[in-house]
N, C-alpha and C positions, 0 to 999 in steps of 0.2 A: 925279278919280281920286286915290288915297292914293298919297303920295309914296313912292319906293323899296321897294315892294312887287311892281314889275311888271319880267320882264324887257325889254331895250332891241328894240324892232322895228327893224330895220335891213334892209338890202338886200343879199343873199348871194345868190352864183354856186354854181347848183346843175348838175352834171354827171353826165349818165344818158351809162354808160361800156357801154351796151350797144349804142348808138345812134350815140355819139361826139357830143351834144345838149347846148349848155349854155342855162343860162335863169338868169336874173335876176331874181328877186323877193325879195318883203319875204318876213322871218322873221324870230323870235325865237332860230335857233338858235346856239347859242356852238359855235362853230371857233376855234384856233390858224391853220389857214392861209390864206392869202392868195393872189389872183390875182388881176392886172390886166383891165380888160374893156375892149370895142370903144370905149368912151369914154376910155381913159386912166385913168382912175380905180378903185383899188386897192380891192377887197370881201373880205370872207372867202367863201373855198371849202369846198363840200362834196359828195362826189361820192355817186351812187347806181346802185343796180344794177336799177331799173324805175322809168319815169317815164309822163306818157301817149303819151309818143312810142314807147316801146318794149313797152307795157300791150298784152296780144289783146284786150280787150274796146273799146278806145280803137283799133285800130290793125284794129280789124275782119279780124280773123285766129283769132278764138276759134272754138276746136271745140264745136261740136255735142255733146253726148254722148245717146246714145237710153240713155235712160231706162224703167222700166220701174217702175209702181207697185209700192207693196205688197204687194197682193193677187197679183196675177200673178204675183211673184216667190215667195210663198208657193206659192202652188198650182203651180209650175214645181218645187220645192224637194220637197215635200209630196204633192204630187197622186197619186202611184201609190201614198201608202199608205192611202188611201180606203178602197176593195175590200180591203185585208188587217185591218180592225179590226174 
């Protein structure tokens, strides 16, 4: 890899505030703040407002929506002016 072209991959406390959910993994992203974790040891923090803890489609909570093609919805829309043209 070419030297000081990459930013640093580090280990950041990320917090889904919708959940009250923290997690800890590698990222590249740059934070000023700071939080201590279950180990003692100080990472950068950065909070979030959807993660897979708190995602419907991860948390199997996602709505259904009935759907209705195209066509159907033309001819729902369109259909009575058939007989007038």
């Amino acid at each position: 890899m070419k030297e000081g072209i990459h930013p640093e991959y580090r280990k950041v406390i990320f917090h889904d505030t919708s959940v009250n959910k923290y997690f800890l993994i590698g990222s590249t992203l740059q934070t000023d703040r700071k939080m201590t974790w279950e180990d003692g040891k100080e990472y950068p923090y950065m909070t979030l407002d959807i993660s897979s803890e708190s995602h419907p489609f991860y948390t199997g909570e996602q709505r259904v929506v009935s759907s209705e093609g195209r066509v159907a919805n033309f001819n729902r829309r369109f259909g009575a002016l058939k007989g007038k043209v």
